[in-house]
BALOBA-1460 file (C-alpha; in Angstrom, 3 decimals):
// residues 248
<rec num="1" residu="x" x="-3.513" y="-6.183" z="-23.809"/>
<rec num="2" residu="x" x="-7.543" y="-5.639" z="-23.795"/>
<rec num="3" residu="x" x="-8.083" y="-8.002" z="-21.509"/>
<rec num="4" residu="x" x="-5.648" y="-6.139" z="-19.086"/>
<rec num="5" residu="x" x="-7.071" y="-2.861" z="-19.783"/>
<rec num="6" residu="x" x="-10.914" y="-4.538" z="-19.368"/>
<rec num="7" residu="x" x="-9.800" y="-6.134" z="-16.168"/>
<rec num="8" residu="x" x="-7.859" y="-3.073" z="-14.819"/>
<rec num="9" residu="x" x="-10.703" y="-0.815" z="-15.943"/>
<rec num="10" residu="x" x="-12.860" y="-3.153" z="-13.918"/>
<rec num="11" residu="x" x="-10.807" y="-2.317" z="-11.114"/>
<rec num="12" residu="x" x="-10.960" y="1.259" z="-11.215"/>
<rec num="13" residu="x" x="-14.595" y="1.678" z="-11.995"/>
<rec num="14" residu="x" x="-15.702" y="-0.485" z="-9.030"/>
<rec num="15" residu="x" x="-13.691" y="2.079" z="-6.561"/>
<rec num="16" residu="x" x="-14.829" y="5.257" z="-8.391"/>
<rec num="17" residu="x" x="-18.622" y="4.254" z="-8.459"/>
<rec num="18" residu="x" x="-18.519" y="3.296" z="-4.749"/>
<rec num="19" residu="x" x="-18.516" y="6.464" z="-2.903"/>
<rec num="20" residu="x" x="-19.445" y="5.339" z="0.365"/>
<rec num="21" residu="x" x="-16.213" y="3.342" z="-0.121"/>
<rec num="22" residu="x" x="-13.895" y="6.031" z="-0.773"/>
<rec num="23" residu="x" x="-14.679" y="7.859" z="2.335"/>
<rec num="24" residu="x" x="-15.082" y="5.197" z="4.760"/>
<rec num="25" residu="x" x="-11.387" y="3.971" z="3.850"/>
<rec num="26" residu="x" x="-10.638" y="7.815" z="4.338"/>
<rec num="27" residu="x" x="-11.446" y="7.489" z="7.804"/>
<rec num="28" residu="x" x="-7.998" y="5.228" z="9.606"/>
<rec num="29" residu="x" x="-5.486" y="7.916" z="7.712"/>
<rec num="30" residu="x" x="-7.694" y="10.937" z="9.466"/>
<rec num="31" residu="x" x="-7.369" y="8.997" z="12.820"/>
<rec num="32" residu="x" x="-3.872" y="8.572" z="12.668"/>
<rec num="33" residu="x" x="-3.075" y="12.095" z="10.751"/>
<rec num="34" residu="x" x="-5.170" y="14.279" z="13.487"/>
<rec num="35" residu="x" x="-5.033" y="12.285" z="16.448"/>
<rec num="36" residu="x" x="-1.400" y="11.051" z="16.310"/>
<rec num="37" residu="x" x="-0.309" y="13.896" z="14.512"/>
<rec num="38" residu="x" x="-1.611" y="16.227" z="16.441"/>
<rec num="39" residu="x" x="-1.592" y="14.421" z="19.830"/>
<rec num="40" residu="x" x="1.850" y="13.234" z="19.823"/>
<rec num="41" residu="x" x="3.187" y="16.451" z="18.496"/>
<rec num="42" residu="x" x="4.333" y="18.138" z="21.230"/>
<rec num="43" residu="x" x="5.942" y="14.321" z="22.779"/>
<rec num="44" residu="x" x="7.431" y="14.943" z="19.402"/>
<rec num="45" residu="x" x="8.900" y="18.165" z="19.465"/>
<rec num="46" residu="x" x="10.255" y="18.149" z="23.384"/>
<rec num="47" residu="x" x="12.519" y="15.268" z="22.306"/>
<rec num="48" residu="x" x="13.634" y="17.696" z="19.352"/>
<rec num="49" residu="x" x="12.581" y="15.715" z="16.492"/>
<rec num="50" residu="x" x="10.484" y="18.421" z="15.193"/>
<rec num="51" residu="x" x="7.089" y="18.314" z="13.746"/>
<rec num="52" residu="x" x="5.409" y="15.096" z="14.526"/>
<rec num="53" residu="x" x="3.028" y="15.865" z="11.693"/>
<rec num="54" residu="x" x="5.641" y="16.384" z="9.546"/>
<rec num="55" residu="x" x="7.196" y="13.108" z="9.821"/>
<rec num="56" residu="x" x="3.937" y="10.866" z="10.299"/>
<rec num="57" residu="x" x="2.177" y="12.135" z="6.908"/>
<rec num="58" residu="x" x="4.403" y="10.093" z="5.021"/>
<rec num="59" residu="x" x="3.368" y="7.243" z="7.056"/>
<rec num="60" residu="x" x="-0.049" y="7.691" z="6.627"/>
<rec num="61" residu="x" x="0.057" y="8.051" z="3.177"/>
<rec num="62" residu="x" x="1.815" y="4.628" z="2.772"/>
<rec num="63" residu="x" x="-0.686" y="2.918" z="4.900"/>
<rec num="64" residu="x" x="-3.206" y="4.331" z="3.075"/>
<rec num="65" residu="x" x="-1.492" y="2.381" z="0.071"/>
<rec num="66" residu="x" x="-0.974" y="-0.578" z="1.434"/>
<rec num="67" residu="x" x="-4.632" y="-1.282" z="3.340"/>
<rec num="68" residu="x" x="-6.055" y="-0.535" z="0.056"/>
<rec num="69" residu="x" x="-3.550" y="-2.466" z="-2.688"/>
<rec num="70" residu="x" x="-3.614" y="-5.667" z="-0.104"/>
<rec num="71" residu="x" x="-8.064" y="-5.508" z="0.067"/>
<rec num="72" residu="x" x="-7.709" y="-5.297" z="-3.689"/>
<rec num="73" residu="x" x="-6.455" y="-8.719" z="-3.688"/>
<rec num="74" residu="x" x="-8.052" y="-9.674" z="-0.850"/>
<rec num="75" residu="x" x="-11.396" y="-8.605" z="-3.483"/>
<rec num="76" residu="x" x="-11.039" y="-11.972" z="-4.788"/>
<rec num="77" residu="x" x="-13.292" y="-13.304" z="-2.423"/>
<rec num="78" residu="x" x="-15.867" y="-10.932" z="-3.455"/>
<rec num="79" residu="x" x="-15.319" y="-12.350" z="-7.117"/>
<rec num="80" residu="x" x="-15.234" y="-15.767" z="-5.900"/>
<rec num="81" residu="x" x="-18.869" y="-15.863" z="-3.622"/>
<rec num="82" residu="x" x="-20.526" y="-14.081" z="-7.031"/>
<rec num="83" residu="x" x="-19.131" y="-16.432" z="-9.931"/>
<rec num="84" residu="x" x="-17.215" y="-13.592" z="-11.474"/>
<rec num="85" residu="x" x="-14.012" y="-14.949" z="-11.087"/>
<rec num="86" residu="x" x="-15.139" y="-18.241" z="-12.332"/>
<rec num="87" residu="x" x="-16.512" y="-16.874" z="-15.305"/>
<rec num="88" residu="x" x="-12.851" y="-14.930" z="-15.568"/>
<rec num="89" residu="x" x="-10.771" y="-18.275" z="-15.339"/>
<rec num="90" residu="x" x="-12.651" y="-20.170" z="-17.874"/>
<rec num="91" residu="x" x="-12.450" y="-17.020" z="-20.382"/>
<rec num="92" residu="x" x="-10.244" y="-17.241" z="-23.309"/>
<rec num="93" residu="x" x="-6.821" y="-15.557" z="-21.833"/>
<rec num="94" residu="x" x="-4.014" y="-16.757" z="-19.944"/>
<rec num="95" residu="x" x="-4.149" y="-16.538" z="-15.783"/>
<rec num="96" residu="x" x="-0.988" y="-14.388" z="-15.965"/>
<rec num="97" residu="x" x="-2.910" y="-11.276" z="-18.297"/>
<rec num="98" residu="x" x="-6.112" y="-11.601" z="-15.782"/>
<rec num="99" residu="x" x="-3.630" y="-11.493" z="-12.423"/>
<rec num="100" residu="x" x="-1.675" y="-8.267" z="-14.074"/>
<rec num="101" residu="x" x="-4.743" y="-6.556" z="-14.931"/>
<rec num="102" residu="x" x="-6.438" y="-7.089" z="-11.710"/>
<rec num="103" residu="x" x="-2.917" y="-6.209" z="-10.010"/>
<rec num="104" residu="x" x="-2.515" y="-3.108" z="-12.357"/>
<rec num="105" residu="x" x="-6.194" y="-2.069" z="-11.055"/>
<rec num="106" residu="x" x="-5.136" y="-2.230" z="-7.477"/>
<rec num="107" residu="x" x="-2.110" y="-0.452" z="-7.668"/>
<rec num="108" residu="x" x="-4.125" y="1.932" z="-9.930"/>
<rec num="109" residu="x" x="-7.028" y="2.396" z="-6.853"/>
<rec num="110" residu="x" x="-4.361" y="2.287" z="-3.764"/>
<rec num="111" residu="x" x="-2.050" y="5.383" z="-5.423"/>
<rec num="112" residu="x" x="-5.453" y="7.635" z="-6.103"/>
<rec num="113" residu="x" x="-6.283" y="6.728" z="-2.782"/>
<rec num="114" residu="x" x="-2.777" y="7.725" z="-1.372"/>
<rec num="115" residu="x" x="-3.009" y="10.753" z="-3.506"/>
<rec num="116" residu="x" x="-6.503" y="11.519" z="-1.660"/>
<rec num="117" residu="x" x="-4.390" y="11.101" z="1.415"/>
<rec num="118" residu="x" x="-1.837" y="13.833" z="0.518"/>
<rec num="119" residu="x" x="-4.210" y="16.349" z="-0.173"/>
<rec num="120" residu="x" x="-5.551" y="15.779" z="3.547"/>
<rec num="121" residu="x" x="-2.436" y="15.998" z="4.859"/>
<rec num="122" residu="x" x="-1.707" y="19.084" z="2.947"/>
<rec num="123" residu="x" x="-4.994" y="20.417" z="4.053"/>
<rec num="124" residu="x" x="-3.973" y="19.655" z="7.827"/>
<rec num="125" residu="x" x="-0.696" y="21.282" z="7.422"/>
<rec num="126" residu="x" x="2.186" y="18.727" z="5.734"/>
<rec num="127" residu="x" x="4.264" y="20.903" z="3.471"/>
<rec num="128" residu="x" x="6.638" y="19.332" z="1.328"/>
<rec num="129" residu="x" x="10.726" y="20.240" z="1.833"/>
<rec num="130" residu="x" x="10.083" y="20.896" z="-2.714"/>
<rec num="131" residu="x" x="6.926" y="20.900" z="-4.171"/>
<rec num="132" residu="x" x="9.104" y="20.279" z="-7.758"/>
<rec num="133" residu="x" x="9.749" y="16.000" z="-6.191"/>
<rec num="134" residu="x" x="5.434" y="15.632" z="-6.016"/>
<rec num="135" residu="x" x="5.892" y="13.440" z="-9.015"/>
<rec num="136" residu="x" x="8.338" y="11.281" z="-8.280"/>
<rec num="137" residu="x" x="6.562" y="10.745" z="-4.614"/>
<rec num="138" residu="x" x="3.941" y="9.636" z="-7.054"/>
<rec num="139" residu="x" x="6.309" y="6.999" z="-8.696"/>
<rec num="140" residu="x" x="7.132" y="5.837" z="-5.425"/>
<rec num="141" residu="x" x="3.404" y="5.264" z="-4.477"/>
<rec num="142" residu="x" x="2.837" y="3.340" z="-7.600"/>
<rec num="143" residu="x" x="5.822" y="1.339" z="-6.987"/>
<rec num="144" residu="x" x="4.627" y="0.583" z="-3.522"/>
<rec num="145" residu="x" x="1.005" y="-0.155" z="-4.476"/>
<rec num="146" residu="x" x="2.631" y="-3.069" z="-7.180"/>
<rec num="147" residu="x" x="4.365" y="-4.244" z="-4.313"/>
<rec num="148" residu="x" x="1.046" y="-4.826" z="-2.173"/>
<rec num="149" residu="x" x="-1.169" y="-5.245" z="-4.984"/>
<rec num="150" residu="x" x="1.140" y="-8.590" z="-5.938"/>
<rec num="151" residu="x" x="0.977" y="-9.608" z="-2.345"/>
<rec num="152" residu="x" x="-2.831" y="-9.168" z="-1.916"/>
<rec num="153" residu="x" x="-3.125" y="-11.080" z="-5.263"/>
<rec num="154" residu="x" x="-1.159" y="-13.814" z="-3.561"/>
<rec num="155" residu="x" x="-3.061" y="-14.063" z="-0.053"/>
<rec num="156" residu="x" x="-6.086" y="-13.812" z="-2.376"/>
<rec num="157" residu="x" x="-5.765" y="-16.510" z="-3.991"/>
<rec num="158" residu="x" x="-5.537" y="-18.862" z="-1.511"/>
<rec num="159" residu="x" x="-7.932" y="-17.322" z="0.481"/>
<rec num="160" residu="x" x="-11.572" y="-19.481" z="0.578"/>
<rec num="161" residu="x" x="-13.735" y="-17.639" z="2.747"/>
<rec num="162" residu="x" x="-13.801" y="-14.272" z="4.904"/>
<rec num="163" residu="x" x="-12.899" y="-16.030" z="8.061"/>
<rec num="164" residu="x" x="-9.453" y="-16.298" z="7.127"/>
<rec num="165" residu="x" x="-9.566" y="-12.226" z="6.727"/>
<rec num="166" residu="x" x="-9.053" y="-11.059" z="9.925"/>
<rec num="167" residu="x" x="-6.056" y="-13.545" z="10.173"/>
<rec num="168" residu="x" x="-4.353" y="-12.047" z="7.235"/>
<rec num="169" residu="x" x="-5.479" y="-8.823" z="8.967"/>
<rec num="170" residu="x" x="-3.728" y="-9.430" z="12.336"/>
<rec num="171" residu="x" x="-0.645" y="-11.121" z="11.401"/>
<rec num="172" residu="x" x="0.173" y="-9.944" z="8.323"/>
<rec num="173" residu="x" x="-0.767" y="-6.711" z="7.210"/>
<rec num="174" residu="x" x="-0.528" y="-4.641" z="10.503"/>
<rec num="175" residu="x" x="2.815" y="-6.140" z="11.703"/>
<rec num="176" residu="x" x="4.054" y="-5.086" z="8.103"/>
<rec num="177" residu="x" x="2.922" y="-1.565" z="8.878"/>
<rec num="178" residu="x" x="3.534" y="-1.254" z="12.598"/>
<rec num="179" residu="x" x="7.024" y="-2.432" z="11.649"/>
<rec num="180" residu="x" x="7.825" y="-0.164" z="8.789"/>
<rec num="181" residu="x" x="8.431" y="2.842" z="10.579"/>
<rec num="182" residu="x" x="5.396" y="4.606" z="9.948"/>
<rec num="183" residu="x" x="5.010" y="5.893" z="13.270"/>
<rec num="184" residu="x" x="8.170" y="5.979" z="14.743"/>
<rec num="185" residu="x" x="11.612" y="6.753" z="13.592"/>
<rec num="186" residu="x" x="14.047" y="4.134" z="12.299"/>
<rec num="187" residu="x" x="17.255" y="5.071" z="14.425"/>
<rec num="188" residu="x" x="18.769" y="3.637" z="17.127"/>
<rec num="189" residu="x" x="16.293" y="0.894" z="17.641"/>
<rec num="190" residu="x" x="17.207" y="-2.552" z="19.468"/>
<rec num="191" residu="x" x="18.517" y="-4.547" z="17.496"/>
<rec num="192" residu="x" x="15.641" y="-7.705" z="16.647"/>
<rec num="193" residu="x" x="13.258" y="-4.405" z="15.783"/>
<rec num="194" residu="x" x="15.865" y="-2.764" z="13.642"/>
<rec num="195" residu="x" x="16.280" y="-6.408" z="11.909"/>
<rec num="196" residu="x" x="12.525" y="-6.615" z="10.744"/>
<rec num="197" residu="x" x="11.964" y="-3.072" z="9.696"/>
<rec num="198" residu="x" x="14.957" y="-4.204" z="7.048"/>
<rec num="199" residu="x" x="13.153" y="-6.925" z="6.144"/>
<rec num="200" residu="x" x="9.778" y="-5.324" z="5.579"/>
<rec num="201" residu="x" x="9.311" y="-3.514" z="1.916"/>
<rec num="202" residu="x" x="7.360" y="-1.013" z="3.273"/>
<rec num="203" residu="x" x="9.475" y="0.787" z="5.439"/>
<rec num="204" residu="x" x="11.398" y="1.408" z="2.048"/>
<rec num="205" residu="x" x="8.595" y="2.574" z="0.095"/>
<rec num="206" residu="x" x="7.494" y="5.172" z="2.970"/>
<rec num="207" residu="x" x="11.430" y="5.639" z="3.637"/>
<rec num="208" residu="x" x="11.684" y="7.109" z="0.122"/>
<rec num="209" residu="x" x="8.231" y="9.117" z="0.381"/>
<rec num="210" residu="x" x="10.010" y="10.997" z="3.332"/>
<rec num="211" residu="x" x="13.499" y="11.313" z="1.254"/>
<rec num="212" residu="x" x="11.623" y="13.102" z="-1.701"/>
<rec num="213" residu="x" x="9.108" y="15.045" z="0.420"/>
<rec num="214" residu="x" x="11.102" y="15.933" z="3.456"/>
<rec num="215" residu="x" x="14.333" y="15.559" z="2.139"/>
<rec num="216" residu="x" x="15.571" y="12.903" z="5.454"/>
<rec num="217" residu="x" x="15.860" y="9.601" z="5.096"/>
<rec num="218" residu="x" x="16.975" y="6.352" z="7.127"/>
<rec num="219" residu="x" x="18.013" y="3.861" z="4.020"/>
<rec num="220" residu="x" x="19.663" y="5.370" z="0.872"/>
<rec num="221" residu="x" x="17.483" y="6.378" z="-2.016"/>
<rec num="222" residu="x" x="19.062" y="3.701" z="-4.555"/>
<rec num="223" residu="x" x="18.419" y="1.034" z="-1.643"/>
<rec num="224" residu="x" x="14.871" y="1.932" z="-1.264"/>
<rec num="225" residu="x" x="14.208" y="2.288" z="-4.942"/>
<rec num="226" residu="x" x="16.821" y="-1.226" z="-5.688"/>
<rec num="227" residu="x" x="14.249" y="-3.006" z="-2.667"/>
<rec num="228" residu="x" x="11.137" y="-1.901" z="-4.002"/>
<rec num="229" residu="x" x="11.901" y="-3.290" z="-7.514"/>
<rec num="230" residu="x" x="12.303" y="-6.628" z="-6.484"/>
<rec num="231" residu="x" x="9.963" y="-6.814" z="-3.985"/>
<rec num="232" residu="x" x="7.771" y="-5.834" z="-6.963"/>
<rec num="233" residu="x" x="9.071" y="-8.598" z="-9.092"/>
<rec num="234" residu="x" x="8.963" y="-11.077" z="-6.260"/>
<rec num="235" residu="x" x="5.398" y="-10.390" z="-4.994"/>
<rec num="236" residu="x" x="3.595" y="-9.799" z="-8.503"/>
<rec num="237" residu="x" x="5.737" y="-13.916" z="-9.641"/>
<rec num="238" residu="x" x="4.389" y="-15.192" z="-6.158"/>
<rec num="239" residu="x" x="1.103" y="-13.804" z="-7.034"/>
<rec num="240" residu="x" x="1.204" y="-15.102" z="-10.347"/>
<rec num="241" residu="x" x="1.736" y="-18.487" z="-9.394"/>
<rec num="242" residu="x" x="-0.344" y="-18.646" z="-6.595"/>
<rec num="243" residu="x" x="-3.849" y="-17.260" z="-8.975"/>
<rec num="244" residu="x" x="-2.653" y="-20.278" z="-11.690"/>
<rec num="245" residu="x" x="-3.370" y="-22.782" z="-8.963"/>
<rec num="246" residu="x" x="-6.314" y="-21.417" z="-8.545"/>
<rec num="247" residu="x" x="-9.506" y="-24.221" z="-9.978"/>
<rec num="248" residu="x" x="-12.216" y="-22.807" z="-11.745"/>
């Protein structure tokens, strides 16, 4: 249990001390908060769908998770190129307490930064159908940012070098959020479309951000909470297995 705490205090200390960080990976959310927000608002409300704001901040939020869960992974690299990760896999622990730390820390880092998201959104004008269900919106952050953390961890790990990053970039991580519904309602879409938003976790975890802030909701709360649970599972074993293949 130290080493998990060491490793995911690692994690969190490396975000918190980077400021320049923290509000450069500020900056996509505002761009698609104010200028889709605010831009396709009235496209929005003609078709009478109502606040185009409304509905995207949940969106943004959960892209705000999963760019930043994913890179914490992705981090590995960083690790790799400076010998700390050697120095991590010869240590005295198993593999499995050093990926769950680091995967802990990720999730940790990618729900404050979601939470930093929120409070722009509430600063732009998002208000919540219950302020009482903020908490459990947490829960389903966290949940979310395991879900991406695991994955990152996994594309991490067999990751060598930063050329394969804008690979992962283009054909994994922004068809998973293009295709989750962030930006565009989940109903009455043709049917390939409709089949891989059900396949993608994230358009569960920001389905259920809209349930418990707005109160609408494509997929059924159980189902979103009953996929994001064993997505979790499956993406935190896959990147177990992947960082014990990993040679020191």
């Amino acid at each position: 249990m130290n080493a998990i705490y060491i490793l995911w205090l690692r994690e969190l200390k490396r975000y918190t001390r980077s400021r320049a960080m923290v509000v450069a990976s500020l900056g996509q959310p505002l761009l698609y908060l104010l200028v889709l927000g605010f831009g396709l608002g009235p496209v929005f409300q003609k078709a009478g769908n109502g606040s185009y704001l409304q509905f995207v901040a949940p969106g943004v939020i959960g892209m705000s998770v999963l760019f930043t869960s994913v890179f914490s992974g992705i981090g590995l690299l960083w690790d790799r190129q400076f010998g700390f990760l050697k120095e991590t896999l010869v240590a005295p622990v198993p593999r499995i307490t050093v990926m769950i730390g680091k995967t802990l820390g990720g999730a940790t880092v990618a729900t404050i930064q979601g939470l930093l998201v929120l409070i722009i959104c509430l600063i732009a004008g998002f208000r919540p159908a219950n302020w009482l269900m903020l908490p459990v919106a947490v829960f389903f952050m966290i949940l979310t940012a395991i879900v991406f953390a695991g994955l990152g961890m996994a594309i991490g790990s067999q990751l060598q070098d930063m050329q394969g990053f804008q690979l992962i970039m283009n054909f994994v991580v922004m068809p998973i959020y293009f295709l989750s519904g962030a930006l565009f309602p989940l109903n009455d879409l043709p049917g390939v479309l409709s089949f891989l938003t059900r396949i993608d976790p994230l358009s569960y975890g920001i389905d259920a951000l809209r349930n418990v802030l707005l109160g609408a909701s494509h997929f059924s709360p159980l189902l979103s909470l009953g996929v994001l649970c064993i997505s979790a599972c499956l993406f935190v074993g896959l990147g177990s297995y992947s960082f014990s293949k990993i040679e020191a």
